[in-house]
C-alpha positions in Angstrom: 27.9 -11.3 -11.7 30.9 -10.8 -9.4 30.9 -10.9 -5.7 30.9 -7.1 -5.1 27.6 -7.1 -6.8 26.4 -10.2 -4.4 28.5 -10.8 -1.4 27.1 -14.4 -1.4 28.3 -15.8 -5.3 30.9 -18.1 -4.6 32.7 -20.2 -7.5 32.7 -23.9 -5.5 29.9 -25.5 -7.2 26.6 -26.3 -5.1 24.8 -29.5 -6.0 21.6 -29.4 -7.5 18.9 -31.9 -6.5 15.9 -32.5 -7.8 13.0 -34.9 -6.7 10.1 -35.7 -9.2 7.9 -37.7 -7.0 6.5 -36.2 -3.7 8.2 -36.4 -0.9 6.7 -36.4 2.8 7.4 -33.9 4.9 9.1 -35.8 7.7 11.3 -37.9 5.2 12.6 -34.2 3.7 13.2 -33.4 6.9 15.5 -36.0 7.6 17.1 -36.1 4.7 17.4 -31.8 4.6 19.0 -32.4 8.5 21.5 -34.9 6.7 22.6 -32.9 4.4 23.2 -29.8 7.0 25.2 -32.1 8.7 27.4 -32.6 5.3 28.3 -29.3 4.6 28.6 -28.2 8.1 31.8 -31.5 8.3 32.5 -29.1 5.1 30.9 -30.9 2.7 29.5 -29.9 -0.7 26.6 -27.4 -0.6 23.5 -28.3 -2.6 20.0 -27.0 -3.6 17.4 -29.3 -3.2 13.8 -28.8 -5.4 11.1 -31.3 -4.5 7.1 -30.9 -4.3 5.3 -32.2 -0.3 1.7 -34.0 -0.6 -0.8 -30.8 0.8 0.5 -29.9 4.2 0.4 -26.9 6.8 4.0 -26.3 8.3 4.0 -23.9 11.4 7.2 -21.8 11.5 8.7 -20.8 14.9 6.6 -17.4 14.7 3.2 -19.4 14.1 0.0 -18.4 16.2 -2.9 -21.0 16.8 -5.7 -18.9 15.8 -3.9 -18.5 12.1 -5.0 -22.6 11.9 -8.3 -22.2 10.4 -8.9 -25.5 9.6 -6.8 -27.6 11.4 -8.3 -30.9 10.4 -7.9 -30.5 6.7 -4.2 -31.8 6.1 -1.5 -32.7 8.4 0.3 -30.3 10.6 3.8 -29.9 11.1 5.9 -27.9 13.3 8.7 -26.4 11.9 11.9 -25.1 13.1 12.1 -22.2 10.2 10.8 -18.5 10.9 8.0 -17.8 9.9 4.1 -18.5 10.6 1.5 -20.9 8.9 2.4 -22.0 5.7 1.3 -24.4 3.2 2.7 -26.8 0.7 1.4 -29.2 -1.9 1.3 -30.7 -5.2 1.8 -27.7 -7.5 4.4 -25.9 -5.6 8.1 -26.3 -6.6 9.9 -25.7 -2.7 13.5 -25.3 -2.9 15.8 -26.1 0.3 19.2 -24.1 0.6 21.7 -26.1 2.4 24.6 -23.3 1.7 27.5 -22.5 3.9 27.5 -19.2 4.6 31.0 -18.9 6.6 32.0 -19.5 3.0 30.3 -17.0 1.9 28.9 -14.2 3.8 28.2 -14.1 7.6 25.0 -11.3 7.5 21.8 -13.2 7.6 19.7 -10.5 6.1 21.9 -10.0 3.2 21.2 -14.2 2.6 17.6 -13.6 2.7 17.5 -10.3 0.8 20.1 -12.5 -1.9 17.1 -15.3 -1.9 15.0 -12.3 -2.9 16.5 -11.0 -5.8 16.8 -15.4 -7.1 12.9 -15.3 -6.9 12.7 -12.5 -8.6 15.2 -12.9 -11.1 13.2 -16.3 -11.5 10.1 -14.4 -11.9 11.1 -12.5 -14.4 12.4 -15.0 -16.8 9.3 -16.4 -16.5 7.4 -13.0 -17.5 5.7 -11.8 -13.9 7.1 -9.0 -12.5 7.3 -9.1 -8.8 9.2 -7.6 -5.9 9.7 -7.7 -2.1 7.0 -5.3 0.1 8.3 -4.0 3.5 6.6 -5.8 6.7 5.8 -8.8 4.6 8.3 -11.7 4.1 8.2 -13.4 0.1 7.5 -12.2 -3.2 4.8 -10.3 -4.2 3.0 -9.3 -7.6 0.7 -6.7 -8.3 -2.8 -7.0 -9.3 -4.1 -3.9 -9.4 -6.7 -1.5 -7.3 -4.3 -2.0 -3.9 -4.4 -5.5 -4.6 -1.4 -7.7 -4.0 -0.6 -11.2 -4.3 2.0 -13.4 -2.5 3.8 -15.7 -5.1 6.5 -17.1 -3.2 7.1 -17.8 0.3 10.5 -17.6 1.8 10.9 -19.0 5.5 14.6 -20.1 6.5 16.7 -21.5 9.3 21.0 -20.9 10.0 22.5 -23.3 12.1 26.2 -22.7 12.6 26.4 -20.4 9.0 24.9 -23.2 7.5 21.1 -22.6 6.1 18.5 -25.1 5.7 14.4 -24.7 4.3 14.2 -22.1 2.4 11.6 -21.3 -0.8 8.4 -22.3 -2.2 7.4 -20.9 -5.7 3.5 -21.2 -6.4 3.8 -22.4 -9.7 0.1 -24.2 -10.5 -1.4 -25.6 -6.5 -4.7 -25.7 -5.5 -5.2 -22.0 -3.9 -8.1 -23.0 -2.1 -5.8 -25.3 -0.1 -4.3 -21.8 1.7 -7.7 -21.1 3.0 -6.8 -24.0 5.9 -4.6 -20.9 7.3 -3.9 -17.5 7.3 -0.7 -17.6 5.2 2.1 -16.2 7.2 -0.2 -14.2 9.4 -1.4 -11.9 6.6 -4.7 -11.7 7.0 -6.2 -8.2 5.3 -8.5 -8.9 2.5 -5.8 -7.0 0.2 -3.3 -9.4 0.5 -3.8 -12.9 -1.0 -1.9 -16.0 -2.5 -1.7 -16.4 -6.3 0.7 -18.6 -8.6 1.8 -18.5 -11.9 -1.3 -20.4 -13.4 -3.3 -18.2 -11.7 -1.6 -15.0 -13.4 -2.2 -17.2 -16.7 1.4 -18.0 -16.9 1.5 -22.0 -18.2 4.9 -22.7 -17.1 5.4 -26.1 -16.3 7.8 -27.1 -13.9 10.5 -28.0 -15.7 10.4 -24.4 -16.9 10.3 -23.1 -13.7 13.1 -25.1 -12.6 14.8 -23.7 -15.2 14.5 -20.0 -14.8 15.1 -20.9 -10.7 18.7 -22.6 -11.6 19.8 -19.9 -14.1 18.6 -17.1 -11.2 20.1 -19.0 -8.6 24.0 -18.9 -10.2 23.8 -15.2 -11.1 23.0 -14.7 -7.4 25.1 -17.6 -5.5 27.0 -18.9 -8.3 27.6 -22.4 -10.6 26.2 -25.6 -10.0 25.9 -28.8 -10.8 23.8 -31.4 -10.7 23.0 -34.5 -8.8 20.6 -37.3 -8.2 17.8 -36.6 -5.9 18.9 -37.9 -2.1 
């Protein structure tokens, strides 16, 4: 892929992280507000994939009546857009610490570029999926006016640098979004679902995979590194 096919490919390798034990929500933080601070001294851009213990983050958009169940799993605000959104064990969440003065300086060309990675993902992994306009993340299909939300997208820019970013449903506890109205959504219609649940058994290393291979068509090579 060339830059006139995606504005935001760029040929300086981004680090790739990756964290194979849980990591708690405040320590990702931290170490995600670290790493900003890298790349915005002009530092190497990176990628960090990691999993959270179950947790209900409340983007800047978040309404109190979306809580549900607030005493179910901790709560965290969260300076991302977005509204109510959960993450656990099952879930592969990918931060984007990318530059994009080095890139491209249009925001919604970033998000509609982390877009077409999901879905790029997604379809190496056999689902077909795609965006829906008036709801942020990946959808899939299920038929009868049914659709299901397999990915979440909810992302931050702090001088051209980005920070959060994804979380793929790959095999979590659905049941564990019923805490919340995820991202505000809340017509019977429109519900969560994850690759298990579409009867896709791709582990996470698979899913990892597909994400990197998506992820350099879109923004360009990598490498990798050891997790923070």
């Amino acid at each position: 892929m060339t830059q006139e096919v995606f504005p935001n490919w760029s040929e300086a390798p981004v680090l790739w992280r990756t964290s194979h034990a849980p990591v708690a929500y405040p320590d990702a933080t931290a170490a995600m507000e670290r790493m900003v601070g890298e790349v915005q001294a002009g530092g190497q851009e990176s990628v960090w994939l990691l999993e959270h213990p179950p947790l209900y983050t409340a983007g800047t958009s978040a309404k109190e009546a979306d809580l549900v169940d607030p005493n179910r799993f901790p709560v965290y605000a969260s300076p991302r857009g977005g509204q109510y959104t959960y993450h656990g064990p099952g879930q592969r969440v990918a931060y984007l610490m990318l530059d994009l003065s080095r890139r491209k300086k249009d925001v919604r060309r970033f998000v509609q570029d982390t877009e077409t990675w999901l879905i790029g993902a997604l379809a190496e992994l056999g689902v077909e999926s795609g965006i829906r306009d008036g709801r942020v993340g990946v959808w899939v299909d299920r038929g009868d006016g049914r659709e299901d939300k397999i990915a979440a997208i909810g992302v931050r820019i702090r001088k051209w640098v980005t920070f959060h970013g994804i979380a793929l449903n790959i095999s979590p506890d659905l049941s564990h979004f019923e805490g919340i109205v995820p991202c505000g959504i809340a017509e019977p219609q429109f519900g969560v679902t994850s690759l298990a649940d579409l009867g896709h058994s791709a582990r996470f290393e698979e899913a990892d995979a597909a994400l990197r291979r998506s992820f350099e068509k879109v923004f360009g090579p990598t490498e990798e590194e050891g997790a923070p």
